[in-house]
N, CA, C and O of each residue as an XYZ file, in Angstrom:
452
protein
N      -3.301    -23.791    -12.631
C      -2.495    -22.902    -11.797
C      -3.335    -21.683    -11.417
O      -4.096    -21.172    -12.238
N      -3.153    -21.067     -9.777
C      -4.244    -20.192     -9.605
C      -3.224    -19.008    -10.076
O      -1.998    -18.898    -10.087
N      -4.084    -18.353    -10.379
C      -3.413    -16.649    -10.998
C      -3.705    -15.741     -9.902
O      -4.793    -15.626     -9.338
N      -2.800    -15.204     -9.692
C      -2.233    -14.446     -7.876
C      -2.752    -12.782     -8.423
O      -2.957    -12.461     -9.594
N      -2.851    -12.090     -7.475
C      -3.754    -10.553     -7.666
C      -2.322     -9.579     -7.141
O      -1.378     -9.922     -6.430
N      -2.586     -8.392     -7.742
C      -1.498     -7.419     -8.058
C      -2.149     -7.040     -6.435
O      -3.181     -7.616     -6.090
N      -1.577     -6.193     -5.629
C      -2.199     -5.320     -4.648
C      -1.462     -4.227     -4.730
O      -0.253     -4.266     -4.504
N      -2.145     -3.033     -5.090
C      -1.380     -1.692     -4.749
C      -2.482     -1.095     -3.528
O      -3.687     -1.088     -3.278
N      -0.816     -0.477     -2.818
C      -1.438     -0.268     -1.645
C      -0.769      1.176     -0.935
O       0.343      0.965     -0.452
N      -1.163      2.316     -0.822
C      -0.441      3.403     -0.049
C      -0.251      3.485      1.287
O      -1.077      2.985      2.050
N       0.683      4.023      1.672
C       1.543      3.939      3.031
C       0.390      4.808      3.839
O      -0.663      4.271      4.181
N       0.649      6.052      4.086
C       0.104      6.755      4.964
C      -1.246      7.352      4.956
O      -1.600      8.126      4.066
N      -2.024      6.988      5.968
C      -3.114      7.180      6.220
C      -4.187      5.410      5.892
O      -5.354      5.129      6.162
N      -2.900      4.477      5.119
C      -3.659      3.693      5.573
C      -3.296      2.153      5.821
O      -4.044      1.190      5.990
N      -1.532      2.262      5.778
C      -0.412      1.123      6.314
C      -0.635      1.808      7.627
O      -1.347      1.270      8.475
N      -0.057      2.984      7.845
C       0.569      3.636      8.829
C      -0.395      4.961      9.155
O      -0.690      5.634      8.168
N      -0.930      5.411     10.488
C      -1.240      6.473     10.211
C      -0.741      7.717      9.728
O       0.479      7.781      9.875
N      -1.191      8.621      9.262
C      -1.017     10.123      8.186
C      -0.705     11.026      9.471
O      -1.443     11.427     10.371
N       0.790     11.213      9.199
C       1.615     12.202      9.545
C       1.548     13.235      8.786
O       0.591     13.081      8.027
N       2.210     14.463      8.554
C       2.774     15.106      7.928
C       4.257     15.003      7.285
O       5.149     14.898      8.126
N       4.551     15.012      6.308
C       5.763     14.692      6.111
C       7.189     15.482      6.376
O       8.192     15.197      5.722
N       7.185     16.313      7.208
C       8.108     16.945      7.872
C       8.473     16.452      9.296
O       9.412     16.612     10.076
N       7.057     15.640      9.269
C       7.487     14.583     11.268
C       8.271     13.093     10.835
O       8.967     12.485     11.647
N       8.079     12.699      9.673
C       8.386     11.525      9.278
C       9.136     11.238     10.409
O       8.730     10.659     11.416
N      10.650     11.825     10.122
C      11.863     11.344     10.897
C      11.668     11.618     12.474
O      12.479     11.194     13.296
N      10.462     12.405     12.847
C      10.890     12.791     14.485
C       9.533     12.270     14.997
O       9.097     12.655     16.082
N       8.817     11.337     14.168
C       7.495     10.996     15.266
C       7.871      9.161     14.418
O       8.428      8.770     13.392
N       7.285      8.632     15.403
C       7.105      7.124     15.061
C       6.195      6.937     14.556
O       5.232      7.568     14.992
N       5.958      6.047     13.443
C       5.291      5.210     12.775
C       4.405      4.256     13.361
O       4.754      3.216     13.918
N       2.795      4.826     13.145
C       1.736      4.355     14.006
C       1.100      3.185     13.290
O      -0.015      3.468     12.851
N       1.475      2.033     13.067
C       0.671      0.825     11.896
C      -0.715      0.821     12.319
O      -1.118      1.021     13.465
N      -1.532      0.529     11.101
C      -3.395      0.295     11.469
C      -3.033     -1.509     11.327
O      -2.110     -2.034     10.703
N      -3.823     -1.987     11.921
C      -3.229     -3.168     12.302
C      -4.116     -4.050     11.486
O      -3.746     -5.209     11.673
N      -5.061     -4.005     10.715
C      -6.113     -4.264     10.031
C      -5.682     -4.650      8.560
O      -5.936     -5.632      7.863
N      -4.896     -3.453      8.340
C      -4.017     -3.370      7.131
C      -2.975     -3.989      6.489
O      -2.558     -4.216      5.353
N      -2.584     -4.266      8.201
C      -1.075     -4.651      8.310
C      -1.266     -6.037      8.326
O      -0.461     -6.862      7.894
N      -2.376     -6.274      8.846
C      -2.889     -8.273      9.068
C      -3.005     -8.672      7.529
O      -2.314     -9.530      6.981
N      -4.093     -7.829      6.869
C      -3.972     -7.783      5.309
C      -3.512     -8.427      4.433
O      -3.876     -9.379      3.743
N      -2.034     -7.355      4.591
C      -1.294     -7.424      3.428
C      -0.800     -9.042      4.057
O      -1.036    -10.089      3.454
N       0.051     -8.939      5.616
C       0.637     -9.489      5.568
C       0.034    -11.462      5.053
O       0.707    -12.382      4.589
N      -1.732    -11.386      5.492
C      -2.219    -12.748      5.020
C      -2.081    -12.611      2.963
O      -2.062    -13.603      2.234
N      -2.035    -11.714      2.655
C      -2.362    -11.891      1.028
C      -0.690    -12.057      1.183
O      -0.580    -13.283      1.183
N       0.530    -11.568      1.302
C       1.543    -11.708      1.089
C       2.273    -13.550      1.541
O       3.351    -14.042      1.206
N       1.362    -14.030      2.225
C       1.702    -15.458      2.528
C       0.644    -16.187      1.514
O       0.524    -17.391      1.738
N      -0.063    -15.721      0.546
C      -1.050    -16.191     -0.141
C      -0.283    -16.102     -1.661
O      -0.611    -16.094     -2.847
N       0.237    -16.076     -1.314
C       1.791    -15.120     -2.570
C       1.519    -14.407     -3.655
O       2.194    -14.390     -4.684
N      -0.005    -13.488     -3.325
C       0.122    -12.210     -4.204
C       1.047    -11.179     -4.437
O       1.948    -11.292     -3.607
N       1.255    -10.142     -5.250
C       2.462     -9.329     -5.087
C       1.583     -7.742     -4.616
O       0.639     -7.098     -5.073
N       2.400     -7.636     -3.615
C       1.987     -6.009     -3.188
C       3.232     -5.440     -3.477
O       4.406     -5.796     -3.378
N       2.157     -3.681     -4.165
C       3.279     -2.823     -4.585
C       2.284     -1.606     -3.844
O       1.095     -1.311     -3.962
N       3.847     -0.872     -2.717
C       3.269      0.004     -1.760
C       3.313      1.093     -3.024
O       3.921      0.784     -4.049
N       2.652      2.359     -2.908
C       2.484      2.972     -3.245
C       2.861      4.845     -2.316
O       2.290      5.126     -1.263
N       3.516      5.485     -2.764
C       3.635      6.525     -1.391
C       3.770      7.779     -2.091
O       4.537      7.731     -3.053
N       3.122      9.089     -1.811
C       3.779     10.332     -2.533
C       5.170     10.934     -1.535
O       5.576     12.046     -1.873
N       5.909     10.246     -0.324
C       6.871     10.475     -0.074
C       7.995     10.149     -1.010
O       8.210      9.122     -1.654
N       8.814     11.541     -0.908
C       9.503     12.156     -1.749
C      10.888     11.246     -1.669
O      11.382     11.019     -0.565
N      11.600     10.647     -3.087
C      12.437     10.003     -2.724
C      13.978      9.627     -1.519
O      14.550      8.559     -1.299
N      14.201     10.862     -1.032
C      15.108     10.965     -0.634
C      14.592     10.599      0.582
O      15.180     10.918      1.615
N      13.299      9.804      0.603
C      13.115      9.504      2.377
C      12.975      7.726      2.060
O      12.614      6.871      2.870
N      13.385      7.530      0.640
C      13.476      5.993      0.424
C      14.019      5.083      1.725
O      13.283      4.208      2.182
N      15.403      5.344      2.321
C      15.934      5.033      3.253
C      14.667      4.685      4.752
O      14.161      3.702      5.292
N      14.645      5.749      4.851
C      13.528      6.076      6.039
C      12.594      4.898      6.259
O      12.451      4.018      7.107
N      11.950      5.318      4.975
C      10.546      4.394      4.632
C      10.727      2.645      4.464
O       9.938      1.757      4.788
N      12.020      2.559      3.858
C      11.986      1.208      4.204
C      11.845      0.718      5.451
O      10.942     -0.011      5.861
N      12.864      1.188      6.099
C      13.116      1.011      7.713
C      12.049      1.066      8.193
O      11.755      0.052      8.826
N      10.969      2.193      8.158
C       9.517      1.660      8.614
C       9.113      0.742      8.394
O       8.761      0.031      9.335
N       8.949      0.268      6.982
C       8.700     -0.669      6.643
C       9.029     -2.334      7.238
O       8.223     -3.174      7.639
N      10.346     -2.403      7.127
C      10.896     -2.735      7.657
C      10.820     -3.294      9.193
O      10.825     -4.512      9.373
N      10.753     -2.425     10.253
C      10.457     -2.054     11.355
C       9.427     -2.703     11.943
O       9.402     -3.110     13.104
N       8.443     -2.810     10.995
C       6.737     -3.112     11.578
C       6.233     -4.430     10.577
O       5.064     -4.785     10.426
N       7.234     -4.941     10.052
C       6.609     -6.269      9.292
C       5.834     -6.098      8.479
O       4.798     -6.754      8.377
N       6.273     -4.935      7.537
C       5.273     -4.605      6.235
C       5.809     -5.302      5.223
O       6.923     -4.848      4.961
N       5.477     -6.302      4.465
C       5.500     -7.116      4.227
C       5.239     -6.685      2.484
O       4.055     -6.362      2.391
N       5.995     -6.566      0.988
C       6.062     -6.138     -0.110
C       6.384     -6.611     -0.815
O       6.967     -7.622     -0.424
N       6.374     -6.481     -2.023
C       7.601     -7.108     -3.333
C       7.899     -6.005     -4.095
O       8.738     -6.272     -4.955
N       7.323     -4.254     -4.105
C       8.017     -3.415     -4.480
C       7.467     -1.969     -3.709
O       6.735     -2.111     -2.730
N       7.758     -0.860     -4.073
C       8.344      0.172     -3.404
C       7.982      1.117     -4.675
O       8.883      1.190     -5.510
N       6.508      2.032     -5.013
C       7.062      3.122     -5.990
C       6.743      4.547     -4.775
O       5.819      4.691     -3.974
N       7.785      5.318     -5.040
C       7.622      6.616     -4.389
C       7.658      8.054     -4.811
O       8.571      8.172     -5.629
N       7.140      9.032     -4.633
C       7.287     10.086     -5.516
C       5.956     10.454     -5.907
O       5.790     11.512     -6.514
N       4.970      9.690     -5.624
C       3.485     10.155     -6.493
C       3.001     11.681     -6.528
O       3.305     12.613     -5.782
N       2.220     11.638     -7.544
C       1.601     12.980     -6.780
C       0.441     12.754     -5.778
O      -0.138     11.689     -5.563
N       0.228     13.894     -5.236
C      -0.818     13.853     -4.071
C      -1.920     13.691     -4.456
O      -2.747     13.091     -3.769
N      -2.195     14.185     -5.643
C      -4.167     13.789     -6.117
C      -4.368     12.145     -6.310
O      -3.535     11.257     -6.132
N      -5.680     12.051     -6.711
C      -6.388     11.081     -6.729
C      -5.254      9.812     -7.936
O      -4.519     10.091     -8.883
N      -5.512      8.814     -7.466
C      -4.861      7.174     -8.293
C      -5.652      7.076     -8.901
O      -6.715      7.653     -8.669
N      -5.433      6.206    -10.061
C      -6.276      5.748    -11.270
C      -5.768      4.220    -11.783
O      -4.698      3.762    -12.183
N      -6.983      3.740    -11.575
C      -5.766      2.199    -12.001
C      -6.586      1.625    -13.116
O      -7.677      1.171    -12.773
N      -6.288      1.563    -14.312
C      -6.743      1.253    -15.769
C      -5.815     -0.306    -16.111
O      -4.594     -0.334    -16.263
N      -6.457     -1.159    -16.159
C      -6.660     -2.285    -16.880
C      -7.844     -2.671    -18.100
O      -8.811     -2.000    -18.459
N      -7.317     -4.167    -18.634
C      -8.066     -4.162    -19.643
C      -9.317     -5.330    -19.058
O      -9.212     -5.823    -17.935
N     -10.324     -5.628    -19.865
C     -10.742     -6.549    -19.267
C     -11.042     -8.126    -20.335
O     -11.083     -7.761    -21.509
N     -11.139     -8.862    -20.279
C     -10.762    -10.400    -20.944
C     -12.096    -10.727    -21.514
O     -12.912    -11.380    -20.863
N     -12.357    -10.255    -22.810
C     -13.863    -10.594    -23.449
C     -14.940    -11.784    -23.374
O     -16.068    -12.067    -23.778
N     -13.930    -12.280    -22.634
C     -14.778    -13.823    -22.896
C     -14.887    -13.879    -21.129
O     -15.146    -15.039    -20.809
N     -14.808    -13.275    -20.317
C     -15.007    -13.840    -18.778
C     -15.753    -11.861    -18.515
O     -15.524    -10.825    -19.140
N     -16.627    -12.154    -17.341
C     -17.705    -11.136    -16.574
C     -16.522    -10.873    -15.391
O     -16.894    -10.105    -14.503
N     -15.817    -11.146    -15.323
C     -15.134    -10.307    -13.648
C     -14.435     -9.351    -14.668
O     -14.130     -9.236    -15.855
N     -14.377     -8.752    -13.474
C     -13.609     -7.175    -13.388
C     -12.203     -7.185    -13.491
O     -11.895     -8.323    -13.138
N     -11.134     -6.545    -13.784
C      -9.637     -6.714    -13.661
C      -8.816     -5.962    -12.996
O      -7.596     -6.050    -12.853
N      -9.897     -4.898    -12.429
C      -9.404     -3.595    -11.957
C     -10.488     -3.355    -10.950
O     -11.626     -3.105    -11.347
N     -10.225     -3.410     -9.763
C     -10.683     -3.178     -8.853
C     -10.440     -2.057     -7.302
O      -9.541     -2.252     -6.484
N     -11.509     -0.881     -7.205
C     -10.616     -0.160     -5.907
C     -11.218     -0.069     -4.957
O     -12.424      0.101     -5.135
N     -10.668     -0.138     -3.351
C     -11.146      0.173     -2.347
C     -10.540      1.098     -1.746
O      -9.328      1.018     -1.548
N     -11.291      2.176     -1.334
C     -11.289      3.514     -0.867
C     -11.648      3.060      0.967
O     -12.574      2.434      1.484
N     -10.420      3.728      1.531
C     -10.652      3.121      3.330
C     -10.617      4.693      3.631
O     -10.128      5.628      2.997
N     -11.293      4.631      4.789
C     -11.119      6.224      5.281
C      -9.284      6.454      5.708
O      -8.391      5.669      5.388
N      -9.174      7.301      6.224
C      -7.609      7.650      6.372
C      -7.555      7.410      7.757
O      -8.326      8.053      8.469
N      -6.808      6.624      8.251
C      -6.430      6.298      9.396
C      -7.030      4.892      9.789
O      -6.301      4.068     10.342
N      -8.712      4.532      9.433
C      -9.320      3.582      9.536
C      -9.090      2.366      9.128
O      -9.961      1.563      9.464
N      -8.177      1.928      8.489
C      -8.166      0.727      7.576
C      -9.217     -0.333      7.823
O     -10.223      0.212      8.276
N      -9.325     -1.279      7.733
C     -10.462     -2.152      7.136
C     -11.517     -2.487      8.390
O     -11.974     -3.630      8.406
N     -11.849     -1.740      9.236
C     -12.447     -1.501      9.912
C     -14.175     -1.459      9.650
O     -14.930     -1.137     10.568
């Protein structure tokens, strides 16, 4: 059985381009299309993506609907982060050389370009 890959992935600046979060509701949601091809081929590959967003819960509603909206394609939703830097700590399997934890850093706005 193949063993499927976690994807965490943040919304703005690199699902969607980086608004400010006071335009959320009054500017439209610009998808990088690179990103969006992405997820959506690993999500038919049936890995699990978990978006990642420091928008503040009470725009849960909102954000789905973007989501939503543009065929962003998920299996969960955490929101609330803080704004500094992610850290993603796994362990790694003594007896195998790959990695378990892996990150890619995209410029903001650029996605896989």
């Amino acid at each position: 059985m193949e063993k499927k890959n976690t994807i965490f992935c943040d919304i703005d600046g690199t699902i969607f381009k980086y608004r400010k979060f006071e335009t959320y509701k009054t500017s439209e949601a610009e998808p990088i299309s690179s990103t969006v091809e992405y997820l959506q081929k690993q999500h038919e590959e049936g890995h699990m993506i978990i978006l990642t967003t420091a928008r503040p819960h009470d725009m849960l509603g909102h954000t789905m609907w973007e989501l939503k909206n543009h065929n962003i394609p998920y299996n969960r939703l955490i929101m609330g982060l803080e704004r500094g830097p992610r850290y993603l700590i796994n362990d790694m399997d003594p007896g195998k050389e790959e990695k378990r934890a892996i990150a890619v850093n995209l410029i903001r706005d650029q996605g896989f370009n």
